[in-house]
N, C-alpha and C positions, 0 to 999 in steps of 0.2 A: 476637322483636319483640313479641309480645300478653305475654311475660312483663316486658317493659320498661315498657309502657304498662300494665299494671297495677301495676305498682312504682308509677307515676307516680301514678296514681289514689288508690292507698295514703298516696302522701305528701301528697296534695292537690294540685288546682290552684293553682301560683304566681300567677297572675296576680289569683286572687281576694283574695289574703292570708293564707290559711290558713298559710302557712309563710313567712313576710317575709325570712327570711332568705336565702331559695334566692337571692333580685333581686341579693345582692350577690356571687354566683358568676359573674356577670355578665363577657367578657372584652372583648374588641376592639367596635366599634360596628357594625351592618348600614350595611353600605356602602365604600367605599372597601378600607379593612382588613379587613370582617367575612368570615366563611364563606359563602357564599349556593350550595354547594353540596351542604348539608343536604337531604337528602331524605325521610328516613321518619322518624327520630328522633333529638336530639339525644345527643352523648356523655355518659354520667356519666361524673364524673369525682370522683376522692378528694381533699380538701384541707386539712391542718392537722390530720389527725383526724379532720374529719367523716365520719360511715357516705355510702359511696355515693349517690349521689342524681340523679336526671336534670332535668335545665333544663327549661325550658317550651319548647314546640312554637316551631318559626319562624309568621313570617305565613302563609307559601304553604302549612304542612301545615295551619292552621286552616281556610283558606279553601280548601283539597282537603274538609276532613272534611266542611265545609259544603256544599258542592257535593255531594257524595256522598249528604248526609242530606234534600238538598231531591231530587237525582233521587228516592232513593230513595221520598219522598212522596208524588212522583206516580207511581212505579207501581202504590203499595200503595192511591191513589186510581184508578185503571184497574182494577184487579184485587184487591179487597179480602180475597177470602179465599185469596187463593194463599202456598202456603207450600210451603219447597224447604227440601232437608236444610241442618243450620247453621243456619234462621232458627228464633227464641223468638217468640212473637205474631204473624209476619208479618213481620218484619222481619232484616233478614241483620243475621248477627253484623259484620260488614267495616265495614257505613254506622258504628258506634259504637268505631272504632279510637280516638278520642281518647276521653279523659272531659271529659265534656259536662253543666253543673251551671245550674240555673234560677236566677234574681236571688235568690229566696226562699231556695233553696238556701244559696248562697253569704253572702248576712245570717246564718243559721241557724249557718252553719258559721263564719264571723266571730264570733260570741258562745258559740260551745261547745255551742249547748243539742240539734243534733241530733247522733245521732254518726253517722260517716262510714259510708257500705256501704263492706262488703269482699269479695272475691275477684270474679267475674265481673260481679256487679252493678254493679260501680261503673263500667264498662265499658258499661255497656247507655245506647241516648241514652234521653233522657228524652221519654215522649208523654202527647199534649195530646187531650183531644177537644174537636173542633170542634163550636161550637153553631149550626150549618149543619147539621151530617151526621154518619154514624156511622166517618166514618174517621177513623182516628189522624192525626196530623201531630203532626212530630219538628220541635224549634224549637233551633237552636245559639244558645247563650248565650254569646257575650267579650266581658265591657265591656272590653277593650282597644281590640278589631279592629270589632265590630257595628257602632259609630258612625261609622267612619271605611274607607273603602274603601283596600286594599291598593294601593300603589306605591313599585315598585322605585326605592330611590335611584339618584339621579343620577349617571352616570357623567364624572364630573370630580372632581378632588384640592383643587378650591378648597372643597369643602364642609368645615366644620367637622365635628372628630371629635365625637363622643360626642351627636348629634342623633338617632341612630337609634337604635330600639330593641337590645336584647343576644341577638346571639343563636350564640353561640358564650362556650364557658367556656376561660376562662388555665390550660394544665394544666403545674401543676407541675416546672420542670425541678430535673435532679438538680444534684446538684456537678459532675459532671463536664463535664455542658454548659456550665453556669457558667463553669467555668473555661474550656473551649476557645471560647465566647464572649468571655472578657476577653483571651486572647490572641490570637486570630485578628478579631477585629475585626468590624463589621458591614459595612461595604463592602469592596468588591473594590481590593485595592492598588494594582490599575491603572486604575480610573475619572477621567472627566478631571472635571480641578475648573471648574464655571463659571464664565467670565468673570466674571462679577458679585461673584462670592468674592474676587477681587484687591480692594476696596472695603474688605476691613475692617482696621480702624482705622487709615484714611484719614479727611480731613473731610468726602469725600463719601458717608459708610457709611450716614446716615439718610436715605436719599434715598427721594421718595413720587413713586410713579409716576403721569404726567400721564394717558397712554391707552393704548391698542393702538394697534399701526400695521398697514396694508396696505402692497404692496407698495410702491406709490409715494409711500406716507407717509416708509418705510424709506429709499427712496433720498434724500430729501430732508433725511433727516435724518443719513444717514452722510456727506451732502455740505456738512451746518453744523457736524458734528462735526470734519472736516477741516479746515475753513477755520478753525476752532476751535483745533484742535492746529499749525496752521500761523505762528500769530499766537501761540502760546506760544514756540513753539520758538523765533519771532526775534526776541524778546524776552528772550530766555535760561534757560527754564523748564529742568530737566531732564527729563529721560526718563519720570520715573517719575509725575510730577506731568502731565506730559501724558499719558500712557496711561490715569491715574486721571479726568481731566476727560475723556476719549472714551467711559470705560465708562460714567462715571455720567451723561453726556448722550446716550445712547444708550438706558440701560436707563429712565430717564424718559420715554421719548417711546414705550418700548414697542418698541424693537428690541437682544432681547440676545442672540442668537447668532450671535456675530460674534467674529473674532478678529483684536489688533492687533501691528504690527510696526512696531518703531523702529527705526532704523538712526541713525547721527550726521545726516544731511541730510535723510531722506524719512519719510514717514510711510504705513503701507499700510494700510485698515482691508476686512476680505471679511465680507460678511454672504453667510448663507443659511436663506432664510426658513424657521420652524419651525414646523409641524403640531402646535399643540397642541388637548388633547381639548376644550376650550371652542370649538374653532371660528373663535375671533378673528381670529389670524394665520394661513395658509393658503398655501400655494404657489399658485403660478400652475396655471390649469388647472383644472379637475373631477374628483371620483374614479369611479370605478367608475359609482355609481349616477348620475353625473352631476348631480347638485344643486348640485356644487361646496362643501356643510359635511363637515366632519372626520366620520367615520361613526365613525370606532374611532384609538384610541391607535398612533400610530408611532414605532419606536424614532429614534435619530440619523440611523442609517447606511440603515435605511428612506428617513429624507428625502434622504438624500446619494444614494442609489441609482438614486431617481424623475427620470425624465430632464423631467418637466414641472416639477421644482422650482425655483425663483427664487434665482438668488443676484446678487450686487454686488461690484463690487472696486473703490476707488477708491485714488487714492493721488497723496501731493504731495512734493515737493522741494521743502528750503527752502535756499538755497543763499546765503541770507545770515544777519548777525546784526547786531543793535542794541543798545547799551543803554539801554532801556527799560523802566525797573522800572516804573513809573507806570501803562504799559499791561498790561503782565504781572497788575498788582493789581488793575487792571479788570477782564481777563479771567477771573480767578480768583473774583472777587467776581460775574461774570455765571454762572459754571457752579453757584457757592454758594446763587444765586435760581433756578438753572434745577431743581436740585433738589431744592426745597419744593416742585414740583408744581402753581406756580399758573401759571406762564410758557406762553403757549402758544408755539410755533416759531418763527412768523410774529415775533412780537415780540423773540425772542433774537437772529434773524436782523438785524434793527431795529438791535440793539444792539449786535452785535459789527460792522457798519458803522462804527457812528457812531464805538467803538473804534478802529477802525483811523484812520478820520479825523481825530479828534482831535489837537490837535500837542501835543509836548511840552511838558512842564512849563517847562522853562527855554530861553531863548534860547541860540542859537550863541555869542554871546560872555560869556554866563554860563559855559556851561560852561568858556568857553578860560581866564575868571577863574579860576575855581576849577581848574582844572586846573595852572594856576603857583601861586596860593598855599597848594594841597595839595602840590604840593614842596616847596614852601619850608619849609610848617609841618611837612613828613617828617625832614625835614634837620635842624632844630629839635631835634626830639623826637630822634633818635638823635645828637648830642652834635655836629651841623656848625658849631652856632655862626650867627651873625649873618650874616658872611662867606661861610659856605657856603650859607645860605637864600638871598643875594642872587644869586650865582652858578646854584646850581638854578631861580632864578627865567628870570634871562635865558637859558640853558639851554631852558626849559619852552618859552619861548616863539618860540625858535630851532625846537624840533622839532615845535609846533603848525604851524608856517608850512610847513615841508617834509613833515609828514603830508598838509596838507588839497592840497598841488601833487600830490605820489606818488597822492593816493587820486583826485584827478581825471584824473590819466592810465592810470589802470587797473593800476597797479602791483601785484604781489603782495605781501602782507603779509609773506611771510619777506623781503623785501628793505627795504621799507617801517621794519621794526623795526633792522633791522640798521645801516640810515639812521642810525636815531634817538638809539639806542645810540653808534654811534661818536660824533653831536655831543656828547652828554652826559658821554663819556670827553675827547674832545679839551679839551672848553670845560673840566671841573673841571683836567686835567692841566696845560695851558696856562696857566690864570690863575693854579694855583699857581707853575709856572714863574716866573712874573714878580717871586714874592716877597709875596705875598697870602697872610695868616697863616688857613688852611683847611685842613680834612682831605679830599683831595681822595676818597681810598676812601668816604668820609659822603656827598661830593655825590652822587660817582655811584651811588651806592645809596639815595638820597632819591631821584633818574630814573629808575633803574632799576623800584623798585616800582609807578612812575606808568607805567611800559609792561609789566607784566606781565599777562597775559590772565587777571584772578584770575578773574573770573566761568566762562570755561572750563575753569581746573583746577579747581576746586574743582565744578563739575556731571562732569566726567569722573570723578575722583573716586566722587562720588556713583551715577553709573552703575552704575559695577564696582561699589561695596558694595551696592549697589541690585537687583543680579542682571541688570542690562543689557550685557551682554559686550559684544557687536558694538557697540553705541551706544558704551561707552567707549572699545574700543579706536580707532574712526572719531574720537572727540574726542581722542584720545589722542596721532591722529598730529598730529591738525590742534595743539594746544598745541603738542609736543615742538618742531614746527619754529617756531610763532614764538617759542619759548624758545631754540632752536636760533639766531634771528636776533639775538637781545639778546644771547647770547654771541658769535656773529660778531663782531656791532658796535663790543662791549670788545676783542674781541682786534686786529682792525685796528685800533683806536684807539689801542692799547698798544704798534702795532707801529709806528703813523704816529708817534707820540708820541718815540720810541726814533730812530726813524730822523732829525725833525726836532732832535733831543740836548736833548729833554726830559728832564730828570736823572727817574730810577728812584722809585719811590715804595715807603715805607716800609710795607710791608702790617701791621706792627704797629699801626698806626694803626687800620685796619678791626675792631678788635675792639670788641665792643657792649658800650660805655662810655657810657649815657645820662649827661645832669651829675647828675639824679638826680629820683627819683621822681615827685616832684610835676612837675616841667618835663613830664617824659617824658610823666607823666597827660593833663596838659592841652594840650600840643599835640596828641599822639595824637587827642584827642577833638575839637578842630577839625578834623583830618586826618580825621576819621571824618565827620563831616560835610559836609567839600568833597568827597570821593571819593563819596559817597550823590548829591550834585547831579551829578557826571560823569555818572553813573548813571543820569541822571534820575527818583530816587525824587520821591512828592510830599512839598512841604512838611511835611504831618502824620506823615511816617513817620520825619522826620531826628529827632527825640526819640528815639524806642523807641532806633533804631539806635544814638545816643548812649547809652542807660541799657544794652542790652546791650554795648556795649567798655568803659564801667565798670566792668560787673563782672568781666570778664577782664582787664581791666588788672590790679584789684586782685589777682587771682589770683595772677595770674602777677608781680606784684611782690613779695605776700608771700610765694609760691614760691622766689623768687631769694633772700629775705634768709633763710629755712631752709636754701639751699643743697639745692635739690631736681633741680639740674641743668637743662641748656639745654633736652632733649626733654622730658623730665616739667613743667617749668614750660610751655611750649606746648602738651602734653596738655591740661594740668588750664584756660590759659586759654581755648583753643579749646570743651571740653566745655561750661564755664561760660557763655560766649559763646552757642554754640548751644543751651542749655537756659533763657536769659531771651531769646534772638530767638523761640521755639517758643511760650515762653509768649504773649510780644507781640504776634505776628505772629496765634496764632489768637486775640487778643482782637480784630484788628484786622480778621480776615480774609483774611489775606494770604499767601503765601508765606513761607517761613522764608527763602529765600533773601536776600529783602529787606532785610531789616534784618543777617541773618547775616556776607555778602560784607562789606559797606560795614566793620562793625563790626570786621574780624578784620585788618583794614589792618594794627595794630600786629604782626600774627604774621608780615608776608610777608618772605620771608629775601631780604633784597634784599644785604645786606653777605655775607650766604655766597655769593648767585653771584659777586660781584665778588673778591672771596678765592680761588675758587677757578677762577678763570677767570685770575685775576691767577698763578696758583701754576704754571698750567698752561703760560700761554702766554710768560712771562718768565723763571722762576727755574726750569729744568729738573729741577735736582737737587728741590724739591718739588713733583713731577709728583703722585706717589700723594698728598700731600696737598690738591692740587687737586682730583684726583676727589674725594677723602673730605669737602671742601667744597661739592661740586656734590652727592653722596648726602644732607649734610645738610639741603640746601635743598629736595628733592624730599620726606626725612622731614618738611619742616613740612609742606611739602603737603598730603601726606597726612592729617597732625595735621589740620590744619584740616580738610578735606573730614568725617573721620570724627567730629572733634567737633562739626560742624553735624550729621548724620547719628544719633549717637549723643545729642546735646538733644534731638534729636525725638523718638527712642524713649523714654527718659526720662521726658520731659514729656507723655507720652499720657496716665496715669491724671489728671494733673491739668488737662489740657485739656478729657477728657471731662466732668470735674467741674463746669469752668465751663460748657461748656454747658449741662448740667444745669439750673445755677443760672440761667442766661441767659434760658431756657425759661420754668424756672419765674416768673422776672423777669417776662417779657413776658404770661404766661397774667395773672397779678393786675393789669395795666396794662389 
């Protein structure tokens, strides 16, 4: 040890300047990451070449030497001429373990002009006579430390690094740490990822946290987060969109350890409260010392263990569904303010009332308008002719009348569709019967698409690619069967049909024969627009939703005239579609679903179930081509869900982009 500290002395005190270069061997900061269990002297260490050399003393060995050199003072003033073996003049070799250099000193040795003592000497402290008296007094010199009294950094991880002084040196690893470093990794492969991590790149990942919470900050706030995720869900949000609005209103208010659970109907959210070293948040109860603040750091399973610890479970059942894009975009747009950080509770709470109260965008007999002349304009666009739109019209408004009876007497929905379906078979079968020049497979696949649950397949869908199992497959059963009643429907239909000697229909006729591109365009695009008001988007959002089935029309039309095939022409339109709703949607704010659904109308395979429904239940001998009709209808499906799914991914570098610009927009305003 006295051979180290003369080494030290040799090379000069760092802290004076003597050697500038030692500051930048410098490793981790005092504190947080530093060593603070240095005791007598720091490591030398080798680096790059350099000769051996030792770091400068921590605070706590300065402020021992100092201690050491003022007792020492006053014994040697009690006892002036006492001297014991090991002491030179009075004074023990031990008090001058450090080197210890006067202001004068250290100028002198900053400019070159004295030279340095070497071997013992430079070790001895340095004495003063007093012009009081004839005793020595020993005076330690650090302009580091002198001015400013010693204290230990603060025990919390919110401190910035590199505040503290250095006192610990980076030594050296080989290669071979190296490498077992880049293969094994820095964390443990089974550590759990924090909630809050599911956030990124999501629209809620820049989220700025409002406060802390206490406990019963916390409960009030996993019970707005609920009534939050309750009022997405029956709106038609998916899974994933509402997990992401409970995280990031949770961790703004200052409650994140909490974990959520989606099923198709319910929503569960469990907090329990977390002991961090700041003190803020705290379990119920007192510790030890009973003051009731955090005294020391506890791990997770510490807080899960403590039987005075606070937890929450709350949880809702949503056991219905609307559509309601309009409130959906509220919603989304309230969780978008909640997490800029300026929202207090009280006031979100305010606003997702007033949300819920609000009526819809469009009256009951708007939508019923638009709900017959989106068939008709369906019927249109896939090649029904004049004839067939008028038929799907009175048709539409046959099954409006006997939906709004069945739904007021509590009818189940697989029966409800199954209703609807058959009128829509009977009515196009019949009035062809009569001699009415119509394709009656067109009508009823112009109805058929206007009773398909597109908003639930295409979020089921999304679930499953989304990593929500249990939530898809709950939405999976609920779709299958009211797809299950739309083919019911047809098939009595086909069977009443038959039985009253309605002559057979020509299933070649069902092949998607639009009259030709431009018709197909522009009905389409009004069909995308009345299906958005069924829907109840607002006003300003039926645009987007128009410029996105634009561009997958066009896709998917100059797809067909390369001859790219039926599934790859709906890949490519589908993608296309959901990569200008993604863009739209986050200029607007809004869910991608919004403008997504409405817009993808033209994709939904209304002529394949009736194809294969038709194959199935009439013409025996083409049974396997009815299933293989009914597989390709479930393939759009898919196509669409995953190309809404797949735009979003896509479209994230250039989403982030525009926010960026947004930012910087709004900071020069």
């Amino acid at each position: 040890m006295t051979e180290q500290l003369r080494e030290l002395a040799h090379h000069g005190y760092p802290s004076s300047g003597a050697e500038p270069w030692h500051d930048d061997l410098g490793g981790e900061p005092f504190g947080p990451g530093g060593d603070t269990s240095l005791s007598d002297a720091a490591r030398p260490v080798t680096m790059y070449g350099f000769p051996s050399a030792a770091v400068r003393p921590t605070e706590s060995q300065a402020a021992r030497a100092q201690t050491r050199a003022e007792l020492a003072t006053q014994m040697q003033a009690i006892v002036p001429g006492r001297s014991e073996p090991g002491l030179e003049g009075g004074v023990s070799s031990q008090v001058g373990a450090l080197p210890v250099l006067t202001p004068g000193q250290i100028e002198a040795d900053k400019a070159g002009v004295t030279p340095r003592p070497q071997g013992a000497v430079a070790t001895r402290p340095v004495t003063q006579i007093s012009r009081r008296g004839t005793a020595q007094t020993m005076a330690v010199e650090r302009p580091e430390t002198s001015a400013v009294p010693h204290e230990p950094a603060p025990a919390t991880t919110q401190v910035p690094r590199g505040v503290y002084p250095s006192t610990r040196t980076r030594v050296a690893r080989s290669s071979k740490d190296k490498l077992k470093s880049m293969i094994r990794g820095d964390a443990a492969p089974t550590a759990p990822m924090r909630v809050v991590d599911r956030l990124t790149a999501t629209p809620f990942h820049n989220l700025r946290r409002f406060g802390d919470s206490n406990d019963r900050q916390a409960r009030r706030t996993l019970n707005f987060a609920l009534r939050l995720a309750e009022t997405m869900f029956h709106y038609g949000a998916d899974a994933l969109d509402v997990e992401n609005a409970i995280i990031a209103v949770c961790a703004t208010y200052g409650v994140e350890n909490l974990e959520v659970d989606i099923t198709n109907q319910s929503v569960t959210i469990n907090y329990v409260a977390e002991i961090t070293e700041t003190g803020k948040l705290t379990a119920a109860g007192h510790n030890k010392d009973g003051t009731g603040q955090v005294t020391k750091s506890r791990t997770s399973q510490d807080v899960l263990d403590d039987p005075n610890t606070y937890s929450h479970t709350v949880m809702r059942v949503v056991r219905s569904w609307t559509d309601n894009y309009a409130g959906l975009a509220n919603s989304h747009q309230l969780v978008t303010r909640i997490i800029e950080g300026t929202m207090p509770l009280k006031e979100a709470e305010r606003e997702l009332s007033e949300i819920n109260a609000q009526p819809k965008p469009y009256p009951k007999w708007a939508v019923w308008l638009a709900t017959v002349f989106a068939a008709a304009t369906i019927t249109t666009a896939i090649g029904g002719g004049a004839a067939g739109a008028l038929v799907a019209s009175v048709s539409s408004v046959l099954v409006q009348i006997v939906s709004s009876k069945l739904g007021a007497w509590r009818i189940p929905e697989f029966f409800a569709l199954a209703a609807n379906a058959l009128i829509v078979t009977l009515a196009a079968m019949g009035i062809s019967s009569l001699g009415v020049d119509l394709s009656p497979p067109k009508v009823i696949a112009g109805g058929i698409i206007m009773l398909l649950p597109t908003t639930r397949m295409v979020s089921t869908m999304q679930d499953a690619i989304n990593g929500f199992p249990v939530t898809a497959m709950g939405r999976l059963m609920s779709t299958s069967f009211a797809f299950l009643g739309i083919i019911a429907g047809i098939a009595l239909g086909i069977a009443l049909a038959g039985y009253l000697g309605v002559p057979p229909i020509d299933v070649s006729q069902s092949s998607f024969t639009p009259p030709d591109a431009l018709t197909n365009t522009v009905f389409m695009l009004i069909s995308t627009v009345l299906v958005a008001v069924t829907m109840q988007a607002k006003p300003r959002h039926l645009f987007p939703a128009v410029v996105a089935a634009l561009a997958g029309l066009l896709v998917f039309h100059i797809g067909g005239d390369y001859g790219l095939g039926a599934r790859l022409d709906t890949a490519l339109g589908a993608t296309t579609t959901g990569c200008v709703a993604a863009l739209l949607a986050a200029r607007s704010r809004i869910p991608q679903t919004i403008l997504a659904i409405p817009a993808m109308t033209y994709l939904l395979p209304g002529l394949s179930i009736f194809r294969g429904m038709y194959a199935i239940t009439v013409e025996a001998e083409t049974t396997g081509q009815g299933f293989t009709g009914l597989i390709n209808a479930m393939a759009s499906i898919v196509m669409m869900a995953s190309g809404v799914v797949l735009g979003h991914y896509l479209m994230r570098p250039f989403v982030e982009r525009m926010k960026i610009f947004s930012l910087r927009r709004n900071r020069r305003r």
